[in-house]
N, C-alpha and C positions, 0 to 999 in steps of 0.2 A: 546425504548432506547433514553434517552438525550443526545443529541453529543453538547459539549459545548468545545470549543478550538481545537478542536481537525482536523489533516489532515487525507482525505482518499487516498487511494489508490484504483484501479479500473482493476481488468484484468481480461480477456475473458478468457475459458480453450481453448486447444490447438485445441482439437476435435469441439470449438463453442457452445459446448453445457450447459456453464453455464458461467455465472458474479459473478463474487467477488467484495465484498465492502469491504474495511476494515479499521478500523478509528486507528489511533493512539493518544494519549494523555499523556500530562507530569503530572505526580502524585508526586510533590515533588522531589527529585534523582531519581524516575523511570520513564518510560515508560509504558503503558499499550496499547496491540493493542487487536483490536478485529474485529470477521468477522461480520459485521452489516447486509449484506446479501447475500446469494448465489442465484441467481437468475436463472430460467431456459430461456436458449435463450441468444442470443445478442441484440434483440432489446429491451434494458433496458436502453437509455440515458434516460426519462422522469423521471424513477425511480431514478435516479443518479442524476438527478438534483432535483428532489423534495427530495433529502435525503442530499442534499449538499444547498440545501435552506433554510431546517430547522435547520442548524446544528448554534448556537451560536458563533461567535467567529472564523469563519472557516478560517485556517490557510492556504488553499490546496487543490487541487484536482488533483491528480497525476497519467498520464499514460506514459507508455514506450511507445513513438510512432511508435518503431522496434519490439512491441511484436504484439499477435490478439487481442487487447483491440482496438489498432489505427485505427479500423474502428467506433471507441464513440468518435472521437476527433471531426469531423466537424459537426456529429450531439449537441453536447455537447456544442459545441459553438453557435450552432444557438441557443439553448437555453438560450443563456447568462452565461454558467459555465464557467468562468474564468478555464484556464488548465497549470498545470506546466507538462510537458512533458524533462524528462533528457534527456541526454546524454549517450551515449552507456558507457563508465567513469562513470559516476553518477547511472547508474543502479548498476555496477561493485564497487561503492562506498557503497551504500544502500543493498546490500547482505552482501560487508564487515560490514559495522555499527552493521547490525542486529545479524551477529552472535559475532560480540565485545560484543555487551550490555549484550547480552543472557550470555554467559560467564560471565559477571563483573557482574551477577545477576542486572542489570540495567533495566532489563526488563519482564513483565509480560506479557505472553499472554492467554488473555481470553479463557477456556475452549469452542471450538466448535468440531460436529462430522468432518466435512469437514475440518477446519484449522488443526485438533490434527493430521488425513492422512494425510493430504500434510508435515505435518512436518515428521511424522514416516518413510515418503518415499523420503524426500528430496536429491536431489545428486545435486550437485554443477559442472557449467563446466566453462572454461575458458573462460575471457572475458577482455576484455581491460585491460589487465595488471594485471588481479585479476580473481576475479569469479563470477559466477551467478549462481542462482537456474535454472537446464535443465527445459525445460518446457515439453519436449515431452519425456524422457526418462521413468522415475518414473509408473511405474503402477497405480498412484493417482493422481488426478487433483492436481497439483503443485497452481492454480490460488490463491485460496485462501492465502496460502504464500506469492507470488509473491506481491499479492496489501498489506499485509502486512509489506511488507518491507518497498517499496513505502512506505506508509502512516509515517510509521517510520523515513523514510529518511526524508520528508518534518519538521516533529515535531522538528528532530533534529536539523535540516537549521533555525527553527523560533527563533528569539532572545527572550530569557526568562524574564521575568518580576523581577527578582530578582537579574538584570545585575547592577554591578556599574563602575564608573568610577573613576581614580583618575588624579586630578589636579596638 
């Protein structure tokens, strides 16, 4: 797959037992996110950074430092992956966006087995004055979601190339 402009998202399932990559990308008025990998294990920084090295134009690389991804941030950085890490607010931001777009039909998300579950099972719980996707409730790894949003949230933070100004 070509990742070209595009910001990831990164989360561990709750159990440890798998990584989420997920890219997002601006398509014109939409969005398109996608899960680029599911990976078995947490020791996937190498893989995270050779897929955030390749990627053209990389807007991002985004993990919740309060979720189980935050054990990829110091390895992630000795590699040199620049990391945006929110805010407990900016997670609660990045849940709210995701289901705005998906609503305003603003958003596509790529057909996967793993992302399609975490969406069918998705439950939403309280978070800084909004909501987030439960990580641990749902009977399906939420992960894949979770770095979808993420990935979302950063695309939507990047300033767009068809911005103008007036004087």
């Amino acid at each position: 797959m070509k990742l070209e402009h595009v910001a990831l998202g990164i989360e561990v399932s709750s159990d440890r037992l798998h990584t989420a990559i997920a890219a997002a990308a601006r398509d014109a008025d939409r969005v398109t996110v996608a899960l680029v990998e599911y990976l078995n294990g947490t020791d996937t920084a190498a893989t995270v950074a050779e897929i955030a090295g390749s990627a053209v134009g990389l807007l991002g690389v985004v993990i919740d430092p309060r979720s189980p991804a935050a054990t990829l941030i110091e390895p992630l950085h000795t590699l040199g992956v620049a990391l945006t890490t929110p805010t407990t607010h900016e997670v609660a931001v990045a849940h709210g966006r995701f289901v705005d777009e998906l609503r305003a039909g603003r958003l596509r998300i790529a057909e996967h087995p793993n992302l399609d579950a975490a969406a069918q099972h998705a439950l939403a719980r309280p978070l800084a004055g909004g909501e987030a996707l439960d990580r641990r409730k749902p009977a399906v790894d939420q992960s894949p979601l979770v770095a979808a949003e993420l990935a979302l949230w950063k695309v939507l933070a990047a300033p767009t190339t068809d911005a103008f100004f007036i004087y």
